[in-house]
C-alpha positions as CSV (number, residue, x, y, z in Angstrom):
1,X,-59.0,-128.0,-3.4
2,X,-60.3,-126.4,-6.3
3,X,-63.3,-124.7,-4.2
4,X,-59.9,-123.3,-2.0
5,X,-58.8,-122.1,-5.2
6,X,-61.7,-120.2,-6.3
7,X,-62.2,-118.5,-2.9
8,X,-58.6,-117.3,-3.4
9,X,-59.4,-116.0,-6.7
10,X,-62.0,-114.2,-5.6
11,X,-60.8,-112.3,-2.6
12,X,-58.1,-111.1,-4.9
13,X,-60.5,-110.2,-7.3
14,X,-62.2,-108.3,-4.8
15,X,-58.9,-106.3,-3.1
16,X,-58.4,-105.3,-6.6
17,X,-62.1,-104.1,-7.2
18,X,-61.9,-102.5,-3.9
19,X,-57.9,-100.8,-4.6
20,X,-59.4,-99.3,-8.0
21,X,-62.4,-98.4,-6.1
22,X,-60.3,-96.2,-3.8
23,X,-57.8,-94.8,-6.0
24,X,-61.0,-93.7,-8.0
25,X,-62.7,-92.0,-5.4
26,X,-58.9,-90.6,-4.5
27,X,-58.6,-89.3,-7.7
28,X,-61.8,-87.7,-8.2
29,X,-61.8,-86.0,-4.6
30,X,-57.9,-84.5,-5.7
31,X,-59.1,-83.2,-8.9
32,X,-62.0,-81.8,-7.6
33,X,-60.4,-80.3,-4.7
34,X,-57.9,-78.8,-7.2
35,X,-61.1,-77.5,-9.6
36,X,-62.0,-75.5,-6.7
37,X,-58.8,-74.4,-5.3
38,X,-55.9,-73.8,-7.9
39,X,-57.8,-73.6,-10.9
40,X,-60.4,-71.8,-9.6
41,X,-57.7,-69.5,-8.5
42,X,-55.7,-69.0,-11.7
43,X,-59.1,-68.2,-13.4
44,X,-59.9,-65.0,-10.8
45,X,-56.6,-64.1,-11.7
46,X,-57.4,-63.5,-15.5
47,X,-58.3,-60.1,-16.0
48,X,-60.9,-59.5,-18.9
49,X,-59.1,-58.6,-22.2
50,X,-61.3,-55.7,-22.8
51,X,-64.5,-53.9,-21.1
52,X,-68.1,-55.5,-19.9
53,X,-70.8,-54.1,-21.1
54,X,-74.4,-54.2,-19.4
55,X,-76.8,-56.2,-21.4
56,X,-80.1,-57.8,-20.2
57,X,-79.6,-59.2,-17.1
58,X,-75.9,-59.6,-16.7
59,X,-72.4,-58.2,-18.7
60,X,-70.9,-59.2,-22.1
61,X,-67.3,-59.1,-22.9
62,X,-66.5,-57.0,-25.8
63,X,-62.7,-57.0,-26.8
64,X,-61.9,-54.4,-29.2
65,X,-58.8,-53.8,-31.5
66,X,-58.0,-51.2,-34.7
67,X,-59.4,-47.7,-35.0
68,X,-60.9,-48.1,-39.2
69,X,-63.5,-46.5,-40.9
70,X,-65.3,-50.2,-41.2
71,X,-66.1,-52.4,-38.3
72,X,-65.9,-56.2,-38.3
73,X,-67.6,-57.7,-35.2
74,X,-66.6,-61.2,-35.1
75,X,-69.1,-64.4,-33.5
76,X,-67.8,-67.2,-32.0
77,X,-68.7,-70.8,-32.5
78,X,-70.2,-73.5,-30.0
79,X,-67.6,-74.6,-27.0
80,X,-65.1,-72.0,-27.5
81,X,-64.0,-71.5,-24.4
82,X,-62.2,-67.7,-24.3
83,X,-62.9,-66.1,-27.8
84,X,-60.8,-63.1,-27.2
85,X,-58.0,-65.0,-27.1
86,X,-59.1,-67.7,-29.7
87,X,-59.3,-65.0,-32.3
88,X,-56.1,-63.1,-31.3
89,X,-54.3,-63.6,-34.4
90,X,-56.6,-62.8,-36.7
91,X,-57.7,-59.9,-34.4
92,X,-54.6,-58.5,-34.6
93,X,-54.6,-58.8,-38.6
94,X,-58.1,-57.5,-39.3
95,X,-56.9,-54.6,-36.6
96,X,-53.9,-53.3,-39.1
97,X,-57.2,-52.1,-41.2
98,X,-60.4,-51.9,-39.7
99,X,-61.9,-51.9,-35.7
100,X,-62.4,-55.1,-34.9
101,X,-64.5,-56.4,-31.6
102,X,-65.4,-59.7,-30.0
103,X,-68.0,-60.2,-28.7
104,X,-68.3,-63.0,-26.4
105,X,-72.0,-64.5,-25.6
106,X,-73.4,-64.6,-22.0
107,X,-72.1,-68.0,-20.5
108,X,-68.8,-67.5,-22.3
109,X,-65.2,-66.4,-21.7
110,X,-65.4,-63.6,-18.8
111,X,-69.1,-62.9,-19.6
112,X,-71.4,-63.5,-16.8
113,X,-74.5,-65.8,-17.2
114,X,-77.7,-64.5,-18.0
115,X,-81.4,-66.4,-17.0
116,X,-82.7,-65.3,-21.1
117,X,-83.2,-69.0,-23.4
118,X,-80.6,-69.2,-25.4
119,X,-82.6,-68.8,-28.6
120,X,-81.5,-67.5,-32.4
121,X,-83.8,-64.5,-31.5
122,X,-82.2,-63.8,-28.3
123,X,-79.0,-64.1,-29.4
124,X,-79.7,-61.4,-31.9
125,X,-81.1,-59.5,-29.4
126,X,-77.6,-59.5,-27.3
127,X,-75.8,-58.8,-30.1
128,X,-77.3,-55.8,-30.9
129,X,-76.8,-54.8,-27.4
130,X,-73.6,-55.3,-27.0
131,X,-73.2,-53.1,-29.9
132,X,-75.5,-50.2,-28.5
133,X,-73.4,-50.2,-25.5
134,X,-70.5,-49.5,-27.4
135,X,-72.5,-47.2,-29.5
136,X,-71.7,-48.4,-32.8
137,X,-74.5,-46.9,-35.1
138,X,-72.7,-47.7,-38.7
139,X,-73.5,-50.6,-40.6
140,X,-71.0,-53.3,-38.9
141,X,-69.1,-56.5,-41.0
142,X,-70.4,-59.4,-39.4
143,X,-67.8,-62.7,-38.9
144,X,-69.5,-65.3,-37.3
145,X,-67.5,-68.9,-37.2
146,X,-69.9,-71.8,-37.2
147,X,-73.6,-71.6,-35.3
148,X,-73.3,-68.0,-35.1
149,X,-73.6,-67.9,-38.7
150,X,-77.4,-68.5,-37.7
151,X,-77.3,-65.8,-35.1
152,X,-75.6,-63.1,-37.7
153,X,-78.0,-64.4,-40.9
154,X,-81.1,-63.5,-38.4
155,X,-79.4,-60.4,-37.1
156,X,-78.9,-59.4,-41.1
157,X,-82.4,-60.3,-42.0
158,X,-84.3,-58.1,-38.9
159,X,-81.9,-55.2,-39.3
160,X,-80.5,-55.2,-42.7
161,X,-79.4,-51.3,-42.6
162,X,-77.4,-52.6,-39.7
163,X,-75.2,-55.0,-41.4
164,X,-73.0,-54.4,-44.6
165,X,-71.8,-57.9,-44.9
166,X,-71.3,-61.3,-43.8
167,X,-68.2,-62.9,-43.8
168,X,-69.1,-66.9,-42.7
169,X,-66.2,-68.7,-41.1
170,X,-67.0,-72.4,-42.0
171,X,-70.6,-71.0,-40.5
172,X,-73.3,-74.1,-39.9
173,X,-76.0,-74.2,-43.0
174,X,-79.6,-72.6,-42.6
175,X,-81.1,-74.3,-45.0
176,X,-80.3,-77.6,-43.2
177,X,-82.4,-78.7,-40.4
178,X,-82.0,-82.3,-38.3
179,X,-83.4,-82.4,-34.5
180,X,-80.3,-82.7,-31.7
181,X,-79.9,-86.1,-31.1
182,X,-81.1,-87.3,-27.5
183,X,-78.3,-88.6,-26.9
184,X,-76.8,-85.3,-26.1
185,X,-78.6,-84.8,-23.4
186,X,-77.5,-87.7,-21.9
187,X,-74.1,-86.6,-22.4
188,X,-73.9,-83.0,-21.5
189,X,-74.5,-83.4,-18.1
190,X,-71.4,-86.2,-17.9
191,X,-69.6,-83.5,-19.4
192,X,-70.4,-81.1,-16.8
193,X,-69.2,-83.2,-14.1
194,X,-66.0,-84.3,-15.5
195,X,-65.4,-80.3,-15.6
196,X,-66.2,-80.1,-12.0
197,X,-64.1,-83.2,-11.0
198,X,-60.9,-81.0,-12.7
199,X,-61.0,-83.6,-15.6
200,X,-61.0,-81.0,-18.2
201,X,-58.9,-78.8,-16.6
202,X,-55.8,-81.5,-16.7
203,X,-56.7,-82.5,-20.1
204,X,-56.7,-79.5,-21.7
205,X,-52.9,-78.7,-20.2
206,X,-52.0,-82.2,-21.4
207,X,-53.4,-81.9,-25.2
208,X,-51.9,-78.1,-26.1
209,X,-49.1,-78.1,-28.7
210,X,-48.0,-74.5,-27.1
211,X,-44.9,-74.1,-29.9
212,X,-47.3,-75.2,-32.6
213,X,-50.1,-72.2,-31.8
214,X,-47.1,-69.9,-31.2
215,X,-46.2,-70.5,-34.4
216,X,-49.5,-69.7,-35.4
217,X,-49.8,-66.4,-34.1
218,X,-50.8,-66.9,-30.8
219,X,-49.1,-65.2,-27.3
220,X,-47.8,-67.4,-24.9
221,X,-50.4,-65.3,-22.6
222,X,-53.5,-66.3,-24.8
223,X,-52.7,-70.2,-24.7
224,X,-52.2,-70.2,-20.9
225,X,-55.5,-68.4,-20.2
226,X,-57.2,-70.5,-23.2
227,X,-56.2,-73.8,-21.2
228,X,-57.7,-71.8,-17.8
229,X,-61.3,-70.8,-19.2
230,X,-61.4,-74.5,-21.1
231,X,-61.7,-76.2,-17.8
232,X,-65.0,-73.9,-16.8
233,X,-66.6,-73.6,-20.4
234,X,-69.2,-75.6,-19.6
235,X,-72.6,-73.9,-17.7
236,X,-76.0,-73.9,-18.1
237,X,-75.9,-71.0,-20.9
238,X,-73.4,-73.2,-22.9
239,X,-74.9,-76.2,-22.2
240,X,-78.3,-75.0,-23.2
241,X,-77.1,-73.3,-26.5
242,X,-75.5,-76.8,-27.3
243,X,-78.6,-78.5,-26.7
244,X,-81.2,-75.9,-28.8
245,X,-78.6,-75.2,-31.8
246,X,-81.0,-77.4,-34.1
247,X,-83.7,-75.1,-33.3
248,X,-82.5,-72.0,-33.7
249,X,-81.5,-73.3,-37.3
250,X,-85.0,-73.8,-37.5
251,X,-86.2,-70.2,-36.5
252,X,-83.9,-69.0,-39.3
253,X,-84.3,-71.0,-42.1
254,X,-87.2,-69.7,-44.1
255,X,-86.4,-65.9,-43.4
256,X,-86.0,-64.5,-46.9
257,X,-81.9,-63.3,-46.7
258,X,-81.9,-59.7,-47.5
259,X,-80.3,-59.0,-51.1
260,X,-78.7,-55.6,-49.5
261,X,-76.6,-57.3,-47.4
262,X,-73.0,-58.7,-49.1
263,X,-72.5,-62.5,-48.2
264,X,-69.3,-64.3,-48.9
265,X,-68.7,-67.6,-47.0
266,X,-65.4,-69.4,-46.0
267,X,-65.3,-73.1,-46.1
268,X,-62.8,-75.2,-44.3
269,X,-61.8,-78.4,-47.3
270,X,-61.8,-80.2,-44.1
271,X,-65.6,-79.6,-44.2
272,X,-66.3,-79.3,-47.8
273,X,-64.7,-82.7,-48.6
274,X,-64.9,-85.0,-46.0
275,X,-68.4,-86.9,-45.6
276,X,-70.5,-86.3,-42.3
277,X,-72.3,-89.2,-40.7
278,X,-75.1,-86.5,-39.0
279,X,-75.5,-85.3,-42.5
280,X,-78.2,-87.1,-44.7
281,X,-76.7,-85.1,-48.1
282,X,-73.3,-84.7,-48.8
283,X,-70.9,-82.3,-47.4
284,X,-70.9,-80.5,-50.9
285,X,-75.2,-80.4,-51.0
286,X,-75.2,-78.9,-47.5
287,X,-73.0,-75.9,-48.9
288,X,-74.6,-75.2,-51.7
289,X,-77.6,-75.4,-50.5
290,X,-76.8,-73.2,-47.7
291,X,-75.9,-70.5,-50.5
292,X,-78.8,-71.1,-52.5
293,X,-81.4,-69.8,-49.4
294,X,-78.9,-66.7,-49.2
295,X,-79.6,-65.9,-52.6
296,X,-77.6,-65.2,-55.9
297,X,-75.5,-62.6,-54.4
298,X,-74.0,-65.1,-52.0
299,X,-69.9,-66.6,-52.7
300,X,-67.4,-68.4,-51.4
301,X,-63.8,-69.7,-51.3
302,X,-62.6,-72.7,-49.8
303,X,-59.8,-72.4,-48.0
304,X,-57.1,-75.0,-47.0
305,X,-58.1,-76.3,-42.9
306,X,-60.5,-77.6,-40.8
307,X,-63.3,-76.5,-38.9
308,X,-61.3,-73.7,-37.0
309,X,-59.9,-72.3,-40.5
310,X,-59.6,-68.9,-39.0
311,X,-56.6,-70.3,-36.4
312,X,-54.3,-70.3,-39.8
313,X,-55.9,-67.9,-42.5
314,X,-55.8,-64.7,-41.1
315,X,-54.1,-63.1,-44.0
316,X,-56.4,-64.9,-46.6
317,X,-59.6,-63.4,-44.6
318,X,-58.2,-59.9,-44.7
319,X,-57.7,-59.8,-48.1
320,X,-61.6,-61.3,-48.7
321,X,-62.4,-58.1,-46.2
322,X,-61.0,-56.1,-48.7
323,X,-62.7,-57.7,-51.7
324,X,-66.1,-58.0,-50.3
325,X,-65.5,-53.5,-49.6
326,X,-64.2,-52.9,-52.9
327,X,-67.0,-54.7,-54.1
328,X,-69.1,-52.8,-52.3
329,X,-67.9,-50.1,-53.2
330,X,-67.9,-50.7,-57.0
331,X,-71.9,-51.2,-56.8
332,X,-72.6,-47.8,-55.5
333,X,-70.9,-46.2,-58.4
């Protein structure tokens, strides 16, 4: 009887194994059939937000706004999926004043994909042609948010009479270096084929709080095509400049900073206060540190937010534009 009752158990158990196994592989075939199909579909139908520009071996997205005498190009961080829509708002503040252009890196938003590593160097390298093709040939404002405060720091330090400031959004520390754990790279790929299952597309629809970025700034228009590009952010340009971000600290980090060029750097408290387990110093070390390699010249505020502190202090940043100019301005007298 009791051997009966364990051959019962088991085929049960194994009807179940076998029900999850199917609604599984149902599941997975729906949302990949939907990753090709509908969402596939609603991202051809996105038209780029401003022009593409030929650089190396493909075309950059540059999104410009404003007609001022100063020009602030702005530098997105790692995993943003359509930057000219993540920095509408303050776009459209920094545009009342100055020009203001997004650039979006090969790999993300609607530019294409390029075959160049994805190192500090070449980074720079795009940059500054993405800028040549727009022929902008006056010292620029740089804004980079996060790791493309390494890009903008390298760009400042091999063309110095090409950059008037740098504005840091919560930017990522050059005078910090720890390898990439290997564990990403075990990872990555998982995420990369989630995305292609239509996993990321259905979260990312789920996890917006549409009134919340209205109220924020955003149109209705950038949230819906933010949700779109966020289920095909992930490539092997993004992938790769995930992977190789702790080396391109590294090509960086012992350039001497260039005392011409103003540096004022916004920190989230979100990142200033709280501690950070990948961090062997604490979160207030690895910022003053960080301003210590820039040299004596370089401040900085810290500003009410987290890690994306530019989604809710646009008018703050404008009015640090503004200060860093006068500044400027005040020294050649």
């Amino acid at each position: 009887m009791e051997q009966k009752n364990k051959r019962k158990w088991r085929r049960k158990l194994m009807l179940v194994l076998k029900i999850i196994l199917i609604i599984s592989v149902l599941s997975m075939s729906i949302g990949a059939l939907l990753h090709a199909t509908l969402f596939r579909a609603k991202l051809s139908a996105i038209a780029p937000y401003g022009e593409l520009v030929n650089v190396g071996d493909g075309q950059m997205h540059v999104y410009s706004l404003g007609e001022g005498i100063d020009t602030i190009v702005l530098l997105p961080g790692l995993g943003i999926p359509l930057p000219s829509a993540d920095f509408g708002p303050l776009m459209r503040k920094l545009a009342e004043d100055y020009r203001v252009i997004t650039i979006e890196y090969f790999g993300v938003g609607f530019s294409s994909v390029t075959d160049a590593e994805r190192t500090s160097a070449q980074f720079v390298d795009e940059i500054r042609g993405a800028l040549s093709a727009l022929n902008i040939d006056t010292p620029v404002i740089l804004m980079p948010h996060s790791i493309s405060t390494v890009y903008a720091e390298h760009y400042a330090t091999l063309n110095p009479e090409a950059v008037k400031a740098i504005i840091s959004l919560d930017g990522t520390s050059t005078a910090y270096y720890a390898e990439t754990p290997k564990i990403l790279n075990a990872i990555l790929p998982i995420v990369k084929f989630q995305q292609s299952l239509g996993a990321t597309s259905i979260l990312s629809g789920l996890v917006v709080n549409k009134s919340k970025s209205m109220a924020a700034g955003y149109t209705e228009k950038e949230i819906n095509d933010i949700v779109t590009f966020s289920g095909f952010s992930m490539n092997d340009n993004t992938l790769e400049q995930m992977r190789t971000s702790g080396e391109t600290i590294k090509e960086v980090m012992d350039l001497p900073f260039p005392e011409s060029v103003a540096y004022f750097k916004i920190i989230s408290k979100d990142t200033f206060e709280k501690p950070n387990k990948q961090l062997k110093i604490s979160p207030q070390d690895y910022q003053f540190e960080h301003l210590k390699r820039i040299g004596d010249h370089a401040i900085y505020e810290v500003l009410e937010g987290n890690h994306f502190i530019y989604h809710y202090n646009e008018g703050r940043i404008s009015e640090i534009v503004a200060e860093v100019l006068a500044d400027l301005q005040e020294t050649k007298k």
